[in-house]
DRENGU-658330 format. One record per atom (N, C-alpha, C): residue in one letter; x, z, y negated. Coordinates in steps of 0.05 Angstrom, whole numbers, plus 5000, padded with zeros to 4 digits. Each point is the difference from the previous one (the first is absolute). Layout:
BEGIN
AXZY...
END
This chain:
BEGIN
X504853944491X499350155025X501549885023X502050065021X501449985020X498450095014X499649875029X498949915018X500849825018X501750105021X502149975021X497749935026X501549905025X499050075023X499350165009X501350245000X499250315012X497450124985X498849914983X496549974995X498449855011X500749644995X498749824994X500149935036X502450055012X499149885026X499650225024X500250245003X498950225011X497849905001X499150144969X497350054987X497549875005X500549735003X498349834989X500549785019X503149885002X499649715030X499750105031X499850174997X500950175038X496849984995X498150204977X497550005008X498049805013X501849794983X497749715011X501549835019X503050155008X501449765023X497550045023X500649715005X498049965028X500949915023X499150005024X500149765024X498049834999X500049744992X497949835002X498949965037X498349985000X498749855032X497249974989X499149745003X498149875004X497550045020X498350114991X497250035018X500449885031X499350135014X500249755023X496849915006X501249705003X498549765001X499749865021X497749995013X500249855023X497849835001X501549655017X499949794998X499349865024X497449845010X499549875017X501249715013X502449984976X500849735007X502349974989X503249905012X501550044990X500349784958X502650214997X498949904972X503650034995X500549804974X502149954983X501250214995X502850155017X501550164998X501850044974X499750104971X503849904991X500950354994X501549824998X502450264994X499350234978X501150295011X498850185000X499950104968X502549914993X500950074971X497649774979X497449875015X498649844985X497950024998X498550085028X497950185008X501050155025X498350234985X501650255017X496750095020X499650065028X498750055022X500550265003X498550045021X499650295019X501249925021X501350225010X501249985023X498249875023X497950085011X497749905013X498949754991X499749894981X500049765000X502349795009X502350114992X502549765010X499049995034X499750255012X500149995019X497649855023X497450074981X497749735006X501249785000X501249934981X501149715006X501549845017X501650215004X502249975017X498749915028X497750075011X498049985014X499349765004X498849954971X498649724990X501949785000X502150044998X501349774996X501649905030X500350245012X501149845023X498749955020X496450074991X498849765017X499749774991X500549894977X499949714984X503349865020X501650175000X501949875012X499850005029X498450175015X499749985029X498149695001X498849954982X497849744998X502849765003X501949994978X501049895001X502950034988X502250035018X502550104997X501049804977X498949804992X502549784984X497950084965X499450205004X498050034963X501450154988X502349914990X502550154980X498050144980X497749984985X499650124978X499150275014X499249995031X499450215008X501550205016X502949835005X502350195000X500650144979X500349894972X501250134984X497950214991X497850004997X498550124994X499250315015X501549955030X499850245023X502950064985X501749905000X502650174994X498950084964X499549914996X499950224969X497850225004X498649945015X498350304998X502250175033X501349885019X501450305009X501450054973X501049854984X502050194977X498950104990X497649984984X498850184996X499350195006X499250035021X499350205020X502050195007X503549944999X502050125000X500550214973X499249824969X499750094985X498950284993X497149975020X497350144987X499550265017X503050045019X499850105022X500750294996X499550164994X501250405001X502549975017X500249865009X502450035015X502849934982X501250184997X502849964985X501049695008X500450125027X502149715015X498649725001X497350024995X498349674992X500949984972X501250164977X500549934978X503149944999X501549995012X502549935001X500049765005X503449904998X501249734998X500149935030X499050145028X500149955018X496949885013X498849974979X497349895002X500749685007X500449924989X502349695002X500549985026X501850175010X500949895036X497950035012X497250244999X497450005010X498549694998X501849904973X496149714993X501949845015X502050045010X502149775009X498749795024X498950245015X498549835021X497849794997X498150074977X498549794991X501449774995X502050034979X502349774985X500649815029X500250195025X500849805021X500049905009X495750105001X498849805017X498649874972X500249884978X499249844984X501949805007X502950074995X502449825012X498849765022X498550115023X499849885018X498249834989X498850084995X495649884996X499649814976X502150174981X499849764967X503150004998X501149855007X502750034987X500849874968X498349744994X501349854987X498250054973X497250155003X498450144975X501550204979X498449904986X501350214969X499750275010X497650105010X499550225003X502050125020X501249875017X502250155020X502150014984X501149744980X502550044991X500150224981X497950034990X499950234976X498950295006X499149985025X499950335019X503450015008X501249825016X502150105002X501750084976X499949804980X500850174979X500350244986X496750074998X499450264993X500650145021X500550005020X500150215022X503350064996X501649954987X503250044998X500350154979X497950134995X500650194971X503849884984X498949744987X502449914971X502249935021X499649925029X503149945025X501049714987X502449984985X500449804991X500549705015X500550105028X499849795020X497549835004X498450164993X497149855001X498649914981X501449904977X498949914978X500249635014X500749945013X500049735000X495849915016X499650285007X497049985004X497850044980X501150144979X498650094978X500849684979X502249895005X499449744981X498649855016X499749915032X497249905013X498250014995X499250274991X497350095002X499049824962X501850044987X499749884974X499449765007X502149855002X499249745015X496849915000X499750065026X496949995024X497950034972X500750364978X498149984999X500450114965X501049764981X501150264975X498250084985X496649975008X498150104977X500150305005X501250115041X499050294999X500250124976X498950164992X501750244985X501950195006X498650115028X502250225014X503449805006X499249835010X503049774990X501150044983X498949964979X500149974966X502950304991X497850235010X500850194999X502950025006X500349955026X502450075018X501849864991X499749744986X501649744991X500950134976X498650114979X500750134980X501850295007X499450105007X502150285013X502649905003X500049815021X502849895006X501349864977X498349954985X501749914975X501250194985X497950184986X500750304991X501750155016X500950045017X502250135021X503049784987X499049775009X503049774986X500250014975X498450164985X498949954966X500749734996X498349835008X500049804995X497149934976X500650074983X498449984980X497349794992X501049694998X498149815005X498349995024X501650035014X498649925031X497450335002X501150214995X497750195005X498049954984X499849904964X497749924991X498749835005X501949725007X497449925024X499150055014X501150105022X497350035009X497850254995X501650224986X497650184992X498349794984X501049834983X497149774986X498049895027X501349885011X498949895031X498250145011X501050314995X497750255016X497549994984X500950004968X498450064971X497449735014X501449864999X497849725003X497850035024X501350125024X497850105024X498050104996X499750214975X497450064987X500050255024X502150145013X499850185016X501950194990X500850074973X500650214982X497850194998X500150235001X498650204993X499050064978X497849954981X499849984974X500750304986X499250285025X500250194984X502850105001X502349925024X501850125000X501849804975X498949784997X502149964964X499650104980X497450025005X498850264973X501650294998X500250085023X501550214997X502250015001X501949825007X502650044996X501849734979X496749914983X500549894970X500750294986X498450165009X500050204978X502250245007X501650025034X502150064996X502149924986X501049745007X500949764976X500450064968X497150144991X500149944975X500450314986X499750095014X501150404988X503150045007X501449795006X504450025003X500649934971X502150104999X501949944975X501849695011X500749914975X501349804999X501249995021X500949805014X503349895026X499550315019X497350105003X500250305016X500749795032X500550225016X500049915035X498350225010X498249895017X497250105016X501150025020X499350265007X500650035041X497550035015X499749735016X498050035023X500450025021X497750045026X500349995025X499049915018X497549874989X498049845020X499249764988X497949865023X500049604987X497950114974X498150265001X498349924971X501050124981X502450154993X501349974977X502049904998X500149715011X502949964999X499249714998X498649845015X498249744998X499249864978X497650254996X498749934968X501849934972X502250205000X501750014980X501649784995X501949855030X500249844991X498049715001X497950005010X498249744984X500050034977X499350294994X499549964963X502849844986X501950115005X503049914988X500649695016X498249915021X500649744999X497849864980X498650104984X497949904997X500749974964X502550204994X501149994982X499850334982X498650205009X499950204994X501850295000X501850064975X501550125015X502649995017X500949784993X502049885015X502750244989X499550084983X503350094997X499650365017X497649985014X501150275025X500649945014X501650135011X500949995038X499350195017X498849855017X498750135020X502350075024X500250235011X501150055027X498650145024X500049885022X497750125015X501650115020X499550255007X501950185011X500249945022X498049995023X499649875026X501949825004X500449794983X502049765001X501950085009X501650294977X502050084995X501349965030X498550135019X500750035022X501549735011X499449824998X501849755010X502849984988X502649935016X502050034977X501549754986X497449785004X501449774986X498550044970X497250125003X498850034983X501450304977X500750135015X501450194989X502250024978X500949855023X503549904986X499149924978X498849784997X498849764978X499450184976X498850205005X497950144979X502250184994X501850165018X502850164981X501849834985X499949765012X502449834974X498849924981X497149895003X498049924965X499550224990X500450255005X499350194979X502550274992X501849915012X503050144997X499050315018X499649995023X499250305006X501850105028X500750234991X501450165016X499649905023X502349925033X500050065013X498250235016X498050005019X499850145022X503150175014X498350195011X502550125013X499749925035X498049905010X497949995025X499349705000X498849965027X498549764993X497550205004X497749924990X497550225012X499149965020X499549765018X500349975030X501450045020X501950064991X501850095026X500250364999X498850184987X499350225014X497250124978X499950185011X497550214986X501450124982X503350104991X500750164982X499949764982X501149735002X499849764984X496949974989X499449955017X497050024987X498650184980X501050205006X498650234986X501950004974X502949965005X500649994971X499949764983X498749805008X498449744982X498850134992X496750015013X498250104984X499950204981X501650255007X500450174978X501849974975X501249734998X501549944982X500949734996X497549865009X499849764987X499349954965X497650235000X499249874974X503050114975X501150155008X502050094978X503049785002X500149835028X501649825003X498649774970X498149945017X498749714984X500250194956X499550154999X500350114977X502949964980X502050035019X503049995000X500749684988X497549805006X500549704986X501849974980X502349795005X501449954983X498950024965X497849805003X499649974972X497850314981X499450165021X498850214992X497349964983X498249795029X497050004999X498550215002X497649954985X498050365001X499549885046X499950175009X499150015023X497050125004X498549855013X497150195006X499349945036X498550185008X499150015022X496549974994X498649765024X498149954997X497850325019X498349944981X498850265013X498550035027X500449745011X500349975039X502150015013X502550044978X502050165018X499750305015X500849925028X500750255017X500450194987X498850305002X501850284986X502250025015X501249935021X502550045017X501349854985X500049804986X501949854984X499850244975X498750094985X499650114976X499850295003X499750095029X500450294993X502450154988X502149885008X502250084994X501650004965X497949854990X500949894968X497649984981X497250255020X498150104987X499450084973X501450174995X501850124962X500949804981X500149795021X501649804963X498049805007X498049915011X496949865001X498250084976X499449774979X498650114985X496849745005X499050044989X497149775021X499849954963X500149775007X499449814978X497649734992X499550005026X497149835000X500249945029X499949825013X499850035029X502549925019X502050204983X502950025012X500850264983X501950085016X501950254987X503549924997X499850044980X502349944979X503050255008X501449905015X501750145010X502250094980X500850264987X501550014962X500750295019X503750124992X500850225004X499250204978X498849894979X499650074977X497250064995X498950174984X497450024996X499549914976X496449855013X499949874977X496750054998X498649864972X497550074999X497949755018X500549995024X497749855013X496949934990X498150214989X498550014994X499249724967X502650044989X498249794984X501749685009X501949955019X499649825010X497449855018X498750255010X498150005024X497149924986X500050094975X497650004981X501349694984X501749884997X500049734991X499849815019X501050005029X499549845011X497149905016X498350304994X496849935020X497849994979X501050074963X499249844975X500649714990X502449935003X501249714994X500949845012X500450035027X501049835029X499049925014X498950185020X498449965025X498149884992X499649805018X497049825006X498650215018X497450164991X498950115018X496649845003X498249894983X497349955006X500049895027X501749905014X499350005026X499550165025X500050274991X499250275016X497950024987X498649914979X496150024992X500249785014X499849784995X499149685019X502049965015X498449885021X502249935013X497049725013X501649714995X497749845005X502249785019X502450075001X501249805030X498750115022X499549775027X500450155028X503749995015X499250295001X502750135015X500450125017X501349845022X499450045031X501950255005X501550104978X502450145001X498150274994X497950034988X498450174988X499550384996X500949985039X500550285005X502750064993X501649894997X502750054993X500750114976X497649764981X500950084971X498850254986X498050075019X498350244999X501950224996X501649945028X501850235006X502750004985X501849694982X502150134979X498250004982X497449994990X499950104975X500150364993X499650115020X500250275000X502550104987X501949775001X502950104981X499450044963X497449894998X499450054969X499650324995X498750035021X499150314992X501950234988X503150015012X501250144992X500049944964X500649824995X500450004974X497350014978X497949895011X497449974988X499050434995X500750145026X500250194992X501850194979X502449885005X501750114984X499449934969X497949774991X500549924981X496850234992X498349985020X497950194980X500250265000X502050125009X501550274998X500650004968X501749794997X501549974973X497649924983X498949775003X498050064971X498150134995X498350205028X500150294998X501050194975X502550005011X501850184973X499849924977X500049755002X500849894970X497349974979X497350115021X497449994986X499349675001X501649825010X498449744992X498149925029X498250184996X497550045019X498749695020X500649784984X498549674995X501749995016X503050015000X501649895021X500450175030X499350224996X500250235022X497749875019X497949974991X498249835015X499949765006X501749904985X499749755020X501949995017X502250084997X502650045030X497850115017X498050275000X498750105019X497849825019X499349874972X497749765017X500549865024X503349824984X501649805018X501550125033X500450254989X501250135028X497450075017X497850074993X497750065009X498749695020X500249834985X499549665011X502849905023X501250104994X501549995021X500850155027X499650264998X499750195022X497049935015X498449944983X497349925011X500549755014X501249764999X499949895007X501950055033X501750175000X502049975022X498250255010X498250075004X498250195007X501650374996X501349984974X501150264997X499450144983X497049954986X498450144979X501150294995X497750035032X499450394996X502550084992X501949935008X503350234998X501049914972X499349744989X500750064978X497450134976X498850105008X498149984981X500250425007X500750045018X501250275000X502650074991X502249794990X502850074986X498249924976X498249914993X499550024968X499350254998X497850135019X498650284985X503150205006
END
């Protein structure tokens, strides 16, 4: 049975794509800001805080934990904002003014050297603040993080598994986002290359592979792509066509990346299976919709048709680690997050009780239905799926 994208992701991923936003929550006292991609807020809450915190600093201008803590909730707040232009790369020259007056108030704190850091969205001039901030303080994690990127950008191989180990040891890994992108991990074919775009499919994956799991995939994270030391690097280790553009220097550049990136990275010298993780952008994938076949919690990019379905039925029978969507007994501060990628099961959990549906094996039809049922319940999307069942 062939079973392409033009079923499987119409049909079935558009129904349950979402916008995550978090209840809003409000707080009488300011409270431990992190980054958004870890726990995700309400717009109205960043903005309580924002409140909260810069009266802790009107108390006292020299309390760096309470600078940094006002500048991560305005970013947030930039983030969480309807406003297009708070979601742009020009949010940065907006937090600039905080960065300025921390300059003054904390200069020689981790927390300034590693706001100004982060505030340079990857400015390679300012890495000599992001190795300070290591320095002052190398248990952060968000350190950890940024220390590791820059390695992965140099592919500097050793140096990024340390410190992704370094991060592993913080005990501030997400227990459910390795769960789930163990089990992206484990539904690729041999030496495949994964295309991601954000820190939670792109993070997790490689801790697992520093951790020793998996090591013979390669991960490329498209976002990166954008830098062109990182770029370059990644067209000579994988033999791949020249760009015609840089994609920053116009909108026609840009637009012809994205629409033809994934068939560049395909083009690999050595002629790896390619897959796209199923938190890839459709603007990256709309364009190469037709040769997407969903294989477990990625789509398997083939000009060729092929039978998806009993790859899809071996890997969520013999692969995937799933009892941790029945239990789940870590605390995970990441929690609403994982709520919200686990909703990427659904496409296939459906697709699969469609098929054993047909095939009469009734025992298994229900239980894909159960598991997709425990999981829409959980991200509060019951009723709508429980009306694509009738």
């Amino acid at each position: 049975m062939l079973i392409n994208m033009k079923t499987t992701k119409l049909h079935i991923l558009n129904l349950f794509l979402i916008i995550f936003f978090a209840a809003p929550s409000f707080a009488q006292k300011p409270e431990k800001i992190y980054g958004y991609a870890k726990v995700s807020k309400s717009n109205e809450y960043y903005l309580e805080q924002i409140e909260l915190w810069k009266k802790e600093i009107s108390k006292n201008s020299k309390n760096a934990d309470a600078w940094f803590n006002y500048y991560r909730a305005n970013r947030n707040a930039h983030l969480t904002s309807e406003s297009q232009t708070g979601k742009s790369h020009n949010r940065f020259e907006r937090l600039k003014k905080i960065v300025d007056e921390m300059e003054k108030n904390v200069p020689n704190s981790f927390e300034f050297n590693f706001v100004k850091w982060m505030n340079g969205w990857n400015d390679p001039s300012l890495l000599p603040y992001l190795d300070k901030a290591y320095k002052l303080n190398p248990n952060s994690f968000e350190v950890l993080i940024d220390m590791a990127t820059q390695a992965e950008i140099a592919r500097d191989f050793v140096n990024r598994d340390k410190y992704l180990n370094q991060w592993f040891d913080t005990g501030e890994c997400s227990p459910g986002l390795l769960n789930y992108n163990y089990n992206v991990l484990s539904g690729l074919e041999p030496n495949a290359i994964v295309l991601t775009h954000g820190d939670n499919d792109t993070y997790p994956i490689l801790i697992l592979q520093a951790k020793g799991y998996r090591k013979d995939v390669s991960l490329i994270n498209l976002s990166l792509l954008y830098l062109k030391n990182y770029r370059e690097k990644i067209f000579k280790e994988f033999g791949l066509p020249a760009l015609s553009s840089d994609p920053l220097e116009s909108e026609e550049g840009n637009k012809n990346f994205i629409e033809n990136i994934i068939k560049i990275i395909a083009e690999n010298k050595n002629q790896r299976p390619v897959y796209t993780a199923l938190t890839l952008g459709e603007n990256f994938t709309k364009s190469v919709s037709s040769n997407l076949y969903l294989t477990g919690l990625a789509l398997k990019y083939s000009t060729s048709e092929m039978d998806n379905i009993a790859i899809l039925k071996n890997n969520f029978e013999n692969k995937m680690a799933l009892d941790y969507l029945n239990f789940q007994f870590n605390v995970d501060i990441s929690q609403g997050i994982v709520k919200f990628i686990n909703m990427n099961y659904l496409a296939p959990l459906v697709k699969l009780h469609e098929h054993y549906n047909l095939a009469g094996e009734n025992a298994k039809a229900e239980k894909m239905k159960k598991l997709a049922m425990l999981i829409a319940k959980d991200a509060n999307r019951e009723e709508e799926l429980k009306n694509y069942f009738k």
